[in-house]
LUMRO-141320 format. One record per residue: residue in three letters; z, x, y of N, C-alpha, C, O, CB in turn. Coordinates in steps of 0.05 Angstrom, whole numbers, plus 5000, padded with zeros to 4 digits. Atoms other than C-alpha are relative to their C-alpha. Glycine has a CB too. Layout:
REM LUMRO-141320
AlaZXYZXYZXYZXYZXY...
This chain:
REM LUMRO-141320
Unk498250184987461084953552500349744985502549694976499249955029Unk500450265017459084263516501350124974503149964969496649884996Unk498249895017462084683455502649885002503449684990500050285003Unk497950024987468484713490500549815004503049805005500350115016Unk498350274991469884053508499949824980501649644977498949855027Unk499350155032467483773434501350014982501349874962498850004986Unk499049905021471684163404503349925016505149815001498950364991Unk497450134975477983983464499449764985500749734964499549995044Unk498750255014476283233445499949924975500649694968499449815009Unk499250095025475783283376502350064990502950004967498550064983Unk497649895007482583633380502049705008503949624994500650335018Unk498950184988484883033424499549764984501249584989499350005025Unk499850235019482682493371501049974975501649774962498049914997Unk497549855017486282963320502249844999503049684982501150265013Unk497250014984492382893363500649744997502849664990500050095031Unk499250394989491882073376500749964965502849864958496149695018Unk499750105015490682033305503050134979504650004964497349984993Unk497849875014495882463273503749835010505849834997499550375011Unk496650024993501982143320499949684989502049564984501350065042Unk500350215020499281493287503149894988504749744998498050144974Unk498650055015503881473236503549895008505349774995499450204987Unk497649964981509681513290501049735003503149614998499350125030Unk499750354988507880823320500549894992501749974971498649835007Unk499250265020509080173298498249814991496949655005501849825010Unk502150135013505279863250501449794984503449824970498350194983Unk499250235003505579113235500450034971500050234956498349785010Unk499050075027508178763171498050164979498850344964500049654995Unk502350075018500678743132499150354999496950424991497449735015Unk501549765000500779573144497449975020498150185031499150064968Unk502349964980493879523197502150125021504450085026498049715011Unk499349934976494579903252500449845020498549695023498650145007Unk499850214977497579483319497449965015496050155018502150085020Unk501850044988492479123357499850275026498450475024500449705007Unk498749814979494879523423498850344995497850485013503649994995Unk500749725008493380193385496450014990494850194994502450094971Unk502650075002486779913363496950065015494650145011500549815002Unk502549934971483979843435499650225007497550335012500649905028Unk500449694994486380503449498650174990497650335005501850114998Unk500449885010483980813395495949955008494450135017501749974975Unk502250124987477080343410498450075027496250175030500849785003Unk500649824976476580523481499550314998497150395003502249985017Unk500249804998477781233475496650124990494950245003502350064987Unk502149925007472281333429497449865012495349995013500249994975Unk502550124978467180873469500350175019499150395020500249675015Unk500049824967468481183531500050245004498550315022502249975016Unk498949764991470781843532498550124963496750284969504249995011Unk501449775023467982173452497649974994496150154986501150004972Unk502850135014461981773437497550135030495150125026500449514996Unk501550034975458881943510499550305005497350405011501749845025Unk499449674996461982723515497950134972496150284975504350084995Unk502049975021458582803450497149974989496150074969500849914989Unk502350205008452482413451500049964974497949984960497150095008Unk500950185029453382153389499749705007500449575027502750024974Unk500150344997451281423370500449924981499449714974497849865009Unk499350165016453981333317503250154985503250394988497249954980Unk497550005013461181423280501149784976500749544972501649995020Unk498750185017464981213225503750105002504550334999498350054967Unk496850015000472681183230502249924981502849684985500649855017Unk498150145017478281073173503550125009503850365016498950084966Unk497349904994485981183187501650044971503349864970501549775022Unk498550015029489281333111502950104996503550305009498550164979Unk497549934996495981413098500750194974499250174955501849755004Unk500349775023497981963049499549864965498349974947503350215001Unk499950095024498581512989497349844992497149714971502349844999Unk502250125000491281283002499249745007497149635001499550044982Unk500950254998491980653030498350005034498550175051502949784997Unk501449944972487380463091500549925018499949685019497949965003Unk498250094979490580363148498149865021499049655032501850245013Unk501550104983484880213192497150185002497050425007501849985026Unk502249945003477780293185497249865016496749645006500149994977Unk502850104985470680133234498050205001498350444995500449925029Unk502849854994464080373249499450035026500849885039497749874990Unk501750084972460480463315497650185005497350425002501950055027Unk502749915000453280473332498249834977498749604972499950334995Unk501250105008448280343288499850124971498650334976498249985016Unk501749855022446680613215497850034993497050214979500449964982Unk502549964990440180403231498349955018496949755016499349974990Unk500150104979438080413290496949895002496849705018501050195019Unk502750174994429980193289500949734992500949585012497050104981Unk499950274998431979513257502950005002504049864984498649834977Unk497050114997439779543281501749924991503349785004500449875008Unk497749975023444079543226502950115011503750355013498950234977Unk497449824994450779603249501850214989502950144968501449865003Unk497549805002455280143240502649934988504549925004500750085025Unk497050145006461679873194501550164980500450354969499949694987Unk499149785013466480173157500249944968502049974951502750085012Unk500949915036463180123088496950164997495650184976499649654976Unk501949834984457780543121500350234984502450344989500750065032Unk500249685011456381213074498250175019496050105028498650024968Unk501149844981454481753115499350274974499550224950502550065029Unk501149755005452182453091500750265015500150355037497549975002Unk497949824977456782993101499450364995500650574996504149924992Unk501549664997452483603093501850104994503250034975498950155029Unk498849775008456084213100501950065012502650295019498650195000Unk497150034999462483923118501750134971503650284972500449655003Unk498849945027464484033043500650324997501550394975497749904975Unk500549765003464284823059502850125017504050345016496950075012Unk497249944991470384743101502249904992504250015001500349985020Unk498650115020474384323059501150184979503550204973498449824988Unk500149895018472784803007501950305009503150404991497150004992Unk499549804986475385403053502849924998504550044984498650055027Unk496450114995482385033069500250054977501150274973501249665009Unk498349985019483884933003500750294982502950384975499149804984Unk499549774999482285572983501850265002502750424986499249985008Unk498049864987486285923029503049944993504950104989499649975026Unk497150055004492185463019500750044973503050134970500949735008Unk498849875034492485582936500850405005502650534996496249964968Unk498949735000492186332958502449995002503949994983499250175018Unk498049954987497186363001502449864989504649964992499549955024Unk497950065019501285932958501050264976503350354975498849724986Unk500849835021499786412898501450235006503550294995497250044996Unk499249734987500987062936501350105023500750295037498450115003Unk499749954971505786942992500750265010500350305034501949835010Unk499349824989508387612995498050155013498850325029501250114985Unk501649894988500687843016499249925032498050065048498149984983Unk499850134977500887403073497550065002496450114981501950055020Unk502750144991494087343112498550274985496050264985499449945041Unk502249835011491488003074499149974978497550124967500550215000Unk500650055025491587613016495849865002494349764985502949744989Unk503950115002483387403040499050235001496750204994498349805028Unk500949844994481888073052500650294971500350544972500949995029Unk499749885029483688282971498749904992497849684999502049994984Unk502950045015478488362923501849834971504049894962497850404989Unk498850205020479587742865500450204984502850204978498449744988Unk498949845027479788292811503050075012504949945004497950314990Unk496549954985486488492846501449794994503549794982500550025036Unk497850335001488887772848500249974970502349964957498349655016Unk499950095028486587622780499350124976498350024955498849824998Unk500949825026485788192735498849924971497450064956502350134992Unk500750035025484787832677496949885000495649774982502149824986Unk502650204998478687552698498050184991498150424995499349865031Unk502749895011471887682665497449985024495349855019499349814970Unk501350074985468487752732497850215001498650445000501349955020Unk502349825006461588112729498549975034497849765044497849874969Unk500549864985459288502792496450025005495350174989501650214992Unk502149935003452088502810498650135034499350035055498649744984Unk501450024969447688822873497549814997496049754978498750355013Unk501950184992443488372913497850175016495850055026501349775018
């Protein structure tokens, strides 16, 4: 159940953040104060609590890489209280494994649209004949 509802509001901070771009954002590019709190609140109240996490890092980027709006919350260290800000490096484990998966998929499927989704379920020598790929049992 706790599954289910982390995965509901991480869809829902998705969502806030994706219609982003919609709103209106002042002269200097930052995100509006107004959208700020919201965005502020939400995650105090309602992700940070549903989650028990205590700590986050937050950036908003706009496709061309600029940073639209960036904070921390919590602590980075919490025995001597180091706040949480957003020049905060975190450690993103084996996040990089789904990154790696998306893109993946989306060069396939670029590559081979006529295979459509059976293009994951073809062996690379198929895809790429020319390849010098060597076969071994484990």
């Amino acid at each position: 159940m706790a599954r289910i509802i982390l995965q509901i509001l991480s869809f829902c901070v998705l969502g806030l953040l994706l219609s982003l771009p919609q709103l209106s954002v002042s002269q200097n590019q930052n995100i509006d104060p107004a959208i700020q709190g919201k965005i502020h609140d939400f995650i105090q109240n309602v992700y940070l609590p549903a989650t028990k996490t205590s700590t986050l890092g937050l950036s908003i980027v706009k496709n061309d890489g600029e940073v639209l709006y960036s904070t921390g919350y919590g602590y980075a260290d919490q025995e001597i209280f180091i706040p949480n800000g957003n020049q905060t490096q975190f450690l993103i484990g084996s996040t990089t494994k789904s990154f790696t998966s998306v893109i993946v998929i989306k060069v396939l499927s670029e590559k081979f649209p006529d295979l459509g989704e059976k293009v994951l379920d073809t062996p690379i020598k198929k895809l790429i004949p020319s390849a010098n790929l060597i076969y071994s049992k484990r």
